[in-house]
Biopython code that builds the backbone (N, CA, C, O; Angstrom):
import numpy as np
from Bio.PDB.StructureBuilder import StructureBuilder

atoms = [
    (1, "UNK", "N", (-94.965, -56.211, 27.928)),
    (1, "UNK", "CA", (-95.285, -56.276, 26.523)),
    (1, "UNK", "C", (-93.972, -56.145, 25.738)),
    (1, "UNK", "O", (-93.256, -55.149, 25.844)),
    (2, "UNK", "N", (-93.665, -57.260, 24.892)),
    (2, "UNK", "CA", (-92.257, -56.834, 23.676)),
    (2, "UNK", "C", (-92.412, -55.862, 22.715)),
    (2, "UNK", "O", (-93.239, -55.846, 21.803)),
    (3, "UNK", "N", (-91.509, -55.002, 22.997)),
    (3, "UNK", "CA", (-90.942, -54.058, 22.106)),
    (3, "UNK", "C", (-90.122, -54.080, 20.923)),
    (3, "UNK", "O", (-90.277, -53.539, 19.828)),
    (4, "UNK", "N", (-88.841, -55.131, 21.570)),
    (4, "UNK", "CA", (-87.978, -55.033, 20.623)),
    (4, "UNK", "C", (-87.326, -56.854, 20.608)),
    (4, "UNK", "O", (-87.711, -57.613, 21.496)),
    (5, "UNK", "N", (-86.726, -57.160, 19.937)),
    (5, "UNK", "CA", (-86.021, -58.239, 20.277)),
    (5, "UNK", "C", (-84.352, -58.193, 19.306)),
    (5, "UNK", "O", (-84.122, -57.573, 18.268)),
    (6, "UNK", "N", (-83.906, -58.614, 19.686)),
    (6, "UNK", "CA", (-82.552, -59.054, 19.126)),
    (6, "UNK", "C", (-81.544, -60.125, 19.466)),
    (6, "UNK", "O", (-80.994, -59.989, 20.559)),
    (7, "UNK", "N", (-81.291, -60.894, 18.924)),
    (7, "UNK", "CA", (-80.539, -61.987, 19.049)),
    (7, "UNK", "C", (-80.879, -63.151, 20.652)),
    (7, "UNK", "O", (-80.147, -63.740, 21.447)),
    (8, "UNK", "N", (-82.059, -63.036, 20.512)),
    (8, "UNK", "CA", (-82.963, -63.763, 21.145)),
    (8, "UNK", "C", (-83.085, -62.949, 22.756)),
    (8, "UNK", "O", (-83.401, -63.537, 23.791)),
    (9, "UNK", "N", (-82.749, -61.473, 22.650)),
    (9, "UNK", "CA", (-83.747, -60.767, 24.005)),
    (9, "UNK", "C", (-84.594, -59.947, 23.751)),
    (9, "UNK", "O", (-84.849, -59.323, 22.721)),
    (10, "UNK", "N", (-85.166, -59.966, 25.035)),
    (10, "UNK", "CA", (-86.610, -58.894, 24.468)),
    (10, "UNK", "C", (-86.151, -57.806, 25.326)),
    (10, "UNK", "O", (-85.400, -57.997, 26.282)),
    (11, "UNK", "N", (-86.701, -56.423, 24.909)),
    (11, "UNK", "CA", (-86.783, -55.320, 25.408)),
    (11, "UNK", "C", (-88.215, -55.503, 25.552)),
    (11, "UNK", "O", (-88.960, -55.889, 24.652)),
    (12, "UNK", "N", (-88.653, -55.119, 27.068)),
    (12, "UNK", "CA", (-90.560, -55.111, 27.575)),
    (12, "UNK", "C", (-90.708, -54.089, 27.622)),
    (12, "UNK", "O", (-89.777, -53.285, 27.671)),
    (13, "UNK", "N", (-92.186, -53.708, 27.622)),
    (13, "UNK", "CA", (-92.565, -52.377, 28.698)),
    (13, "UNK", "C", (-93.000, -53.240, 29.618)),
    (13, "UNK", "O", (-93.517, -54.319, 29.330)),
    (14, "UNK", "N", (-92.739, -52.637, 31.286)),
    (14, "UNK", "CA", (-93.229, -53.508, 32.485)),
    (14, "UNK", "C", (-94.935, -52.972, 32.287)),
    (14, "UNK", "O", (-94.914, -51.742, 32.235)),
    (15, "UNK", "N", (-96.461, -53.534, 32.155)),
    (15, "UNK", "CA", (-97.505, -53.046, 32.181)),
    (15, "UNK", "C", (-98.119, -53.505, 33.230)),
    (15, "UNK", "O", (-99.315, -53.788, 33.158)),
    (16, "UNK", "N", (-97.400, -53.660, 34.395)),
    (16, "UNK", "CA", (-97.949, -53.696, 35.474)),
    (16, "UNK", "C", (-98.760, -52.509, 36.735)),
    (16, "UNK", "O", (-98.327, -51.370, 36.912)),
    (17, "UNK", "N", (-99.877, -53.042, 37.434)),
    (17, "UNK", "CA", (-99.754, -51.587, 38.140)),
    (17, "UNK", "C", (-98.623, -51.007, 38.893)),
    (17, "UNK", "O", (-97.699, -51.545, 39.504)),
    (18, "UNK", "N", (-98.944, -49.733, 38.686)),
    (18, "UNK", "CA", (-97.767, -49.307, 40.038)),
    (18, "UNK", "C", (-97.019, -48.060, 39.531)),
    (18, "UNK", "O", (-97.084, -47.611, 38.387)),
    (19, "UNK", "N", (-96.456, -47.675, 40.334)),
    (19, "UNK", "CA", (-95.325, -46.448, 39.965)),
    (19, "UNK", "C", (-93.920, -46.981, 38.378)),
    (19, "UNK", "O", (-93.509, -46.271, 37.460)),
    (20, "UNK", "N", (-93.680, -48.062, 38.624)),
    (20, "UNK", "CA", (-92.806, -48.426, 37.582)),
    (20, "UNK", "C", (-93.645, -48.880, 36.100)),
    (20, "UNK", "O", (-93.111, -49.547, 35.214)),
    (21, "UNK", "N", (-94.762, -48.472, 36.062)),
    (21, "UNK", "CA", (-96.046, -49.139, 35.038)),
    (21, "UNK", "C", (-95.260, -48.263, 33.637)),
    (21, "UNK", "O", (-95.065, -47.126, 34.066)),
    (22, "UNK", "N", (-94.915, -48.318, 32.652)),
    (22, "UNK", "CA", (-94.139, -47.761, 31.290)),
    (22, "UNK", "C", (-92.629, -47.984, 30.759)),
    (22, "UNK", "O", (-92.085, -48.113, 29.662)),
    (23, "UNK", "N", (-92.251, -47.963, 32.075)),
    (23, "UNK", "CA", (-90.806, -48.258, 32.042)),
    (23, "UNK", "C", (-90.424, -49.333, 31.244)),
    (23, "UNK", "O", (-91.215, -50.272, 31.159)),
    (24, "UNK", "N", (-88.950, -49.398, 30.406)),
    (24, "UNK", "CA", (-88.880, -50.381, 29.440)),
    (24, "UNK", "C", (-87.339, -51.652, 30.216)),
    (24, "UNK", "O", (-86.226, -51.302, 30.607)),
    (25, "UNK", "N", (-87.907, -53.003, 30.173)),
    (25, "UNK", "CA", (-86.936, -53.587, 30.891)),
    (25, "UNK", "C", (-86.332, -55.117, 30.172)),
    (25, "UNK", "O", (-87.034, -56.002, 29.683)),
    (26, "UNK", "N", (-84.717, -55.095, 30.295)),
    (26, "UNK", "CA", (-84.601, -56.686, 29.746)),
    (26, "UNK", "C", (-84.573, -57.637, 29.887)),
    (26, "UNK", "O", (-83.768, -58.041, 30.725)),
    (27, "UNK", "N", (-85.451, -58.655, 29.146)),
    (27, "UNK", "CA", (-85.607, -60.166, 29.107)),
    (27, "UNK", "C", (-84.284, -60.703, 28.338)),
    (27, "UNK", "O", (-84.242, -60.513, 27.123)),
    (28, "UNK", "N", (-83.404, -61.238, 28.853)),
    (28, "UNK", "CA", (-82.490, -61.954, 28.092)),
    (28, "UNK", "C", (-82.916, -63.208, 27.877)),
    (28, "UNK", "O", (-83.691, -63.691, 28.702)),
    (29, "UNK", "N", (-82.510, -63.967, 26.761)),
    (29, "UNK", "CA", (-83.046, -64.965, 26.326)),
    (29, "UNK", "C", (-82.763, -66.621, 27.785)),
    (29, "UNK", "O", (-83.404, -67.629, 28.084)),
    (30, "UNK", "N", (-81.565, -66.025, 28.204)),
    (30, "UNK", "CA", (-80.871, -67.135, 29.235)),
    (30, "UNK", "C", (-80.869, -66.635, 30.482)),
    (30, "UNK", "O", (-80.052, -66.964, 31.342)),
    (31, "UNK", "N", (-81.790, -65.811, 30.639)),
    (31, "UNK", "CA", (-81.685, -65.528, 32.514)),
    (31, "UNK", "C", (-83.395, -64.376, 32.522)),
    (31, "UNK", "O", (-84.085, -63.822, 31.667)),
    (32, "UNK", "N", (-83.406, -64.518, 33.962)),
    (32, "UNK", "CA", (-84.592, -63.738, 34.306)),
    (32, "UNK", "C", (-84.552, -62.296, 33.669)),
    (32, "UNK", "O", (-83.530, -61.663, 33.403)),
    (33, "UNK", "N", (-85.741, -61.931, 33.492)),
    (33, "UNK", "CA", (-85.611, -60.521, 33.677)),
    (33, "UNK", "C", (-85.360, -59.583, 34.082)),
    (33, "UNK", "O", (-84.981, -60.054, 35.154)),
    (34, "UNK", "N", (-85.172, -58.260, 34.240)),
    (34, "UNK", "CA", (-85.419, -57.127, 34.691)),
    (34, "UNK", "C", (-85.841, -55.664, 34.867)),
    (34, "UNK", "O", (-86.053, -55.221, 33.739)),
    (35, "UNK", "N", (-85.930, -55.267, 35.259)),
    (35, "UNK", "CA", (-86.838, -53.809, 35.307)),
    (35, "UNK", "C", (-85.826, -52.965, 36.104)),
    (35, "UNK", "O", (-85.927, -51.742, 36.004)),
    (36, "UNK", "N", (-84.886, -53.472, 36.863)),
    (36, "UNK", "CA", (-84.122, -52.191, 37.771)),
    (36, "UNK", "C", (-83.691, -51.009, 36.974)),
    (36, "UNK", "O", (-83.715, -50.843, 35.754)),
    (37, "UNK", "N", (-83.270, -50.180, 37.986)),
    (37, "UNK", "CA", (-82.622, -48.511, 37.797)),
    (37, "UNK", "C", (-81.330, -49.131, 36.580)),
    (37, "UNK", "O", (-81.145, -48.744, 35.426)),
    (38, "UNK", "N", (-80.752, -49.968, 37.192)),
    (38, "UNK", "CA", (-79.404, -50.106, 35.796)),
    (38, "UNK", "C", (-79.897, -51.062, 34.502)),
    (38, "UNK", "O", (-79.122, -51.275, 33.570)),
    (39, "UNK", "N", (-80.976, -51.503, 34.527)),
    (39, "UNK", "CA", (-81.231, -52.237, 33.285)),
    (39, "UNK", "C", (-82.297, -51.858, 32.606)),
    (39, "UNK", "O", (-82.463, -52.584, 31.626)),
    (40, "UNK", "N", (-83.364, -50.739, 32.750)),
    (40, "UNK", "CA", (-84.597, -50.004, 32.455)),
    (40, "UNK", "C", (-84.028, -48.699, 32.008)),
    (40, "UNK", "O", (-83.055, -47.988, 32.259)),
    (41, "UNK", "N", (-85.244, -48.710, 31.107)),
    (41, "UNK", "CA", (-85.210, -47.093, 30.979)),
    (41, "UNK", "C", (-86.526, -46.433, 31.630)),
    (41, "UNK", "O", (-87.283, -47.075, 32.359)),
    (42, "UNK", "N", (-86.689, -45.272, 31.337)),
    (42, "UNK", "CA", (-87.866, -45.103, 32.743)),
    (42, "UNK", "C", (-88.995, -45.105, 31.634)),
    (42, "UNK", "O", (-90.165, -45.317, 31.953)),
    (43, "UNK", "N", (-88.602, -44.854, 30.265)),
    (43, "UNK", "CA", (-90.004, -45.167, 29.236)),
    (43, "UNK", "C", (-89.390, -45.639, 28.059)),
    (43, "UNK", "O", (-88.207, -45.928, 27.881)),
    (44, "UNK", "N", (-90.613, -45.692, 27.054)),
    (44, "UNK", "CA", (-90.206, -45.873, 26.007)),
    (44, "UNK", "C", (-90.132, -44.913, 25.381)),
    (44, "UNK", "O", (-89.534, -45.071, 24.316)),
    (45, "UNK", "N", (-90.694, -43.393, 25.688)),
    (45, "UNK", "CA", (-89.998, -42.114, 24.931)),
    (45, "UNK", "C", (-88.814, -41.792, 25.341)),
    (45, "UNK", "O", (-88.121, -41.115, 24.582)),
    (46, "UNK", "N", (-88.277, -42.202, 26.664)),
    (46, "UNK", "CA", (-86.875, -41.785, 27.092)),
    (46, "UNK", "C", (-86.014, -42.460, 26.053)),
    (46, "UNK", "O", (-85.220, -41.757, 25.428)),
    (47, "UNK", "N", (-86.111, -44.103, 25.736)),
    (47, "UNK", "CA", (-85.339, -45.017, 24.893)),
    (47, "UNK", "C", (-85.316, -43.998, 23.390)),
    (47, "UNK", "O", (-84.398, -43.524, 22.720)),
    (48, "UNK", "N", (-86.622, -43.964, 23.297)),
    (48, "UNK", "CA", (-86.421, -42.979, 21.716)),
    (48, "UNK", "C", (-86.044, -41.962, 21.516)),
    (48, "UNK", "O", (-85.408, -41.781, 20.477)),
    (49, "UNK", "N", (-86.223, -41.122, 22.215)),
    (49, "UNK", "CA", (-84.983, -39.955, 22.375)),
    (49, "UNK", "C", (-83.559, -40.138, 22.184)),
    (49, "UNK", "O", (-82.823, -39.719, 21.290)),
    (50, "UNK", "N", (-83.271, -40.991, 23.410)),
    (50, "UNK", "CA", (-82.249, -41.447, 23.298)),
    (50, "UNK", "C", (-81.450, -41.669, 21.590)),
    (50, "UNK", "O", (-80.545, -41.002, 21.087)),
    (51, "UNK", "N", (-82.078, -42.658, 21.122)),
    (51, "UNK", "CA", (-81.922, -43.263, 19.556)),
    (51, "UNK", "C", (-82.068, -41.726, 18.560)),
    (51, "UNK", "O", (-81.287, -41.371, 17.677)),
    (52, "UNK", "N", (-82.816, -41.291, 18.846)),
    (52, "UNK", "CA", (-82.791, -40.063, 17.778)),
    (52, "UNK", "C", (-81.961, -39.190, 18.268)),
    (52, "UNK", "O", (-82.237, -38.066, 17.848)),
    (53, "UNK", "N", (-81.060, -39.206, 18.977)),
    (53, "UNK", "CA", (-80.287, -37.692, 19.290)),
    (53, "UNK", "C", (-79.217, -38.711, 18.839)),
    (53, "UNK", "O", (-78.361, -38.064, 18.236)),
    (54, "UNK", "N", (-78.918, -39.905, 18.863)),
    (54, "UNK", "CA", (-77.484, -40.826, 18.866)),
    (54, "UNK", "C", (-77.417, -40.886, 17.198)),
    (54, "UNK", "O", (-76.343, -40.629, 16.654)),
    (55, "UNK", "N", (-78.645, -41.248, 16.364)),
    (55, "UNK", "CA", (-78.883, -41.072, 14.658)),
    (55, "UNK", "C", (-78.478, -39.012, 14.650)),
    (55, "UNK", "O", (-77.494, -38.641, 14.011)),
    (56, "UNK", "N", (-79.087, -38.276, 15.173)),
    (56, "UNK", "CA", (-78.810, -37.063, 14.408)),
    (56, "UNK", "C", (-77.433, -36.185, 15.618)),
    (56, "UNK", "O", (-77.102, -35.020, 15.835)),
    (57, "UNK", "N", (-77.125, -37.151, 15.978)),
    (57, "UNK", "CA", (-75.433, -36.166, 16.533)),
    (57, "UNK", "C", (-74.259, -37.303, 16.495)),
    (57, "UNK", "O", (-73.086, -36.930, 16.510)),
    (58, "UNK", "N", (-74.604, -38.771, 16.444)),
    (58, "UNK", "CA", (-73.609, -39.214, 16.313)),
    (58, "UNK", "C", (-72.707, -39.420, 17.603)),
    (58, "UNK", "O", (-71.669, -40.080, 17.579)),
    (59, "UNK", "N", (-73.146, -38.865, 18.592)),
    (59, "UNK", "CA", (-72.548, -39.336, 19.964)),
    (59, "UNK", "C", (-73.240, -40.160, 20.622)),
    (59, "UNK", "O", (-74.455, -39.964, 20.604)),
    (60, "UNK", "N", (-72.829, -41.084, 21.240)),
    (60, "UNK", "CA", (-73.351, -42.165, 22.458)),
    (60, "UNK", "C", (-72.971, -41.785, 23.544)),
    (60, "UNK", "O", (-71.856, -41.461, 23.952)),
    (61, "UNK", "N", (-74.376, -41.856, 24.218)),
    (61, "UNK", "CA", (-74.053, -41.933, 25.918)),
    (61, "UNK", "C", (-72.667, -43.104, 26.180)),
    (61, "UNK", "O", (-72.045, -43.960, 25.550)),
    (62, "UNK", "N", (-72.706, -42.332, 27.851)),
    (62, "UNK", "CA", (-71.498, -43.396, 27.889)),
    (62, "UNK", "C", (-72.199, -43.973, 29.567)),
    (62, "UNK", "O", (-72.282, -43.165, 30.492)),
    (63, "UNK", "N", (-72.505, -44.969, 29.679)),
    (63, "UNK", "CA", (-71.808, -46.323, 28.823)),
    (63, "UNK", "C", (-73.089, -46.270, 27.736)),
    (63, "UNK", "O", (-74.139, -45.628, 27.776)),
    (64, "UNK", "N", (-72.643, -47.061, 26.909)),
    (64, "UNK", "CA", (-73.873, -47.036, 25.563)),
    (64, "UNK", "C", (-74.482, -48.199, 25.895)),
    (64, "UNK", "O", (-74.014, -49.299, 26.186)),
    (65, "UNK", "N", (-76.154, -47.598, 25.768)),
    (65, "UNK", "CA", (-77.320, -48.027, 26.192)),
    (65, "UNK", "C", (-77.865, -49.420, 24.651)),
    (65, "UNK", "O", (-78.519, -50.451, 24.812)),
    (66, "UNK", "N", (-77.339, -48.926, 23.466)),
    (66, "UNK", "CA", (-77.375, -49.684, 22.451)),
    (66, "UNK", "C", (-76.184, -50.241, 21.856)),
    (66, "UNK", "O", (-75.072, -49.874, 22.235)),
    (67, "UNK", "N", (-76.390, -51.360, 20.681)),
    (67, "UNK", "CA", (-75.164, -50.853, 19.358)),
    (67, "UNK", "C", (-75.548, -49.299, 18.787)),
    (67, "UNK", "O", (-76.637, -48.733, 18.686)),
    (68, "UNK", "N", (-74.178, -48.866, 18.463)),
    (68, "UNK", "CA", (-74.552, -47.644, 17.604)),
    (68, "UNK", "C", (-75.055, -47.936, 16.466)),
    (68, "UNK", "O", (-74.840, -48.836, 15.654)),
    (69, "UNK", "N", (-75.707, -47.116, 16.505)),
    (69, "UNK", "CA", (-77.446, -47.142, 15.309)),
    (69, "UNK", "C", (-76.234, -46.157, 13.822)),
    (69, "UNK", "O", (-75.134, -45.609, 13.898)),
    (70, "UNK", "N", (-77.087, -46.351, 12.815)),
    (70, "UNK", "CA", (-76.361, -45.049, 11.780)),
    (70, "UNK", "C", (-77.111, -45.433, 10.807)),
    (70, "UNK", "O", (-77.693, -46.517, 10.758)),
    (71, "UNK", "N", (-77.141, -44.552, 9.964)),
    (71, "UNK", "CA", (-77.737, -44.700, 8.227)),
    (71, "UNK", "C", (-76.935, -45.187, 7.266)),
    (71, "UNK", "O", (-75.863, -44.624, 7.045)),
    (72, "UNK", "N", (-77.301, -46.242, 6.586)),
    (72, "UNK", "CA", (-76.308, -46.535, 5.667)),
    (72, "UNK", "C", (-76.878, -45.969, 4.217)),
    (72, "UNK", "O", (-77.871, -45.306, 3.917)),
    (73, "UNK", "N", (-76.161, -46.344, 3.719)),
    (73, "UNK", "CA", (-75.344, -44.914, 2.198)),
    (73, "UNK", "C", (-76.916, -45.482, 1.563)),
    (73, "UNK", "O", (-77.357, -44.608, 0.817)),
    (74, "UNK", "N", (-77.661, -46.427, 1.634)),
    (74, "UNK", "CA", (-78.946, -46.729, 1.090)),
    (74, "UNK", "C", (-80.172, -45.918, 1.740)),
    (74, "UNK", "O", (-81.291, -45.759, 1.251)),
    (75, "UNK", "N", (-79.643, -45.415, 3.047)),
    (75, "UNK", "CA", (-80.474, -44.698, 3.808)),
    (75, "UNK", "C", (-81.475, -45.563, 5.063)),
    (75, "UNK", "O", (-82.380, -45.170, 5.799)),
    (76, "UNK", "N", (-80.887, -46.739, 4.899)),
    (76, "UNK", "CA", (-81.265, -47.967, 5.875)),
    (76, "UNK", "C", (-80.942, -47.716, 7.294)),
    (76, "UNK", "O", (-79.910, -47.053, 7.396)),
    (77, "UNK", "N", (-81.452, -48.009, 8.353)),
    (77, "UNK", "CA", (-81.292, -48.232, 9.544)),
    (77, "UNK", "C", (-80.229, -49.479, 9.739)),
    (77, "UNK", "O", (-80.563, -50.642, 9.515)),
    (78, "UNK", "N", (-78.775, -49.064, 10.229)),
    (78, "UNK", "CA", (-77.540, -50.187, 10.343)),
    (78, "UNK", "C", (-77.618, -50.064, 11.868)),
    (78, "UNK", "O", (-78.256, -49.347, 12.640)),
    (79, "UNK", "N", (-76.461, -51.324, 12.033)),
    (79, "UNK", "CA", (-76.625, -51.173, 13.829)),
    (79, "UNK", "C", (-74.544, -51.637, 13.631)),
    (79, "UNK", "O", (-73.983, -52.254, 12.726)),
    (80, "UNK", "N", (-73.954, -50.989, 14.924)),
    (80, "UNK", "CA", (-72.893, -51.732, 15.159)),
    (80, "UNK", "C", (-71.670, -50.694, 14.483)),
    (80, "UNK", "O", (-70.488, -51.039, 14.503)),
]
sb = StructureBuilder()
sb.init_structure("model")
sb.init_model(0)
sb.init_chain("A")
sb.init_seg("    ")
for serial, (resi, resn, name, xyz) in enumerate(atoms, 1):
    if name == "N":
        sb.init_residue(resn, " ", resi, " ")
    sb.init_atom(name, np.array(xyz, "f"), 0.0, 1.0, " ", f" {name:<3s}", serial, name[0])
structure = sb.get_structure()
């Protein structure tokens, strides 16, 4: 199921049966998908966590899982 898209990829949740059933994985617009350990997250509350600790501390994992997210002076959601 799409979650997210940007510049023509999708972020899924895999809703298949099975042990990997929540996990969030990428569709790039020019190649297959995936779901593995290096291209998934194991949910979509892990991804949002993620995003809200990176908006209220300002540090990125390393390697960074997104663009850096931030508020702009309008109070908008910026990326980059």
């Amino acid at each position: 199921m799409p979650v997210t898209h940007f510049q023509g990829d999708l972020e899924c949740l895999d809703m298949r049966p099975g042990p990997g059933r929540g996990r969030m994985g990428l569709v790039p617009h020019d190649a297959p998908g995936t779901f593995d350990e290096a291209a998934a997250w194991r949910s979509l509350g892990a991804c949002l966590e993620t995003f809200a600790d990176v908006l209220t501390t300002g540090r990125m994992p390393d390697p960074p899982p997104f663009d850096q997210p931030h508020a702009t002076s309008t109070g908008e959601l910026g990326w980059g």
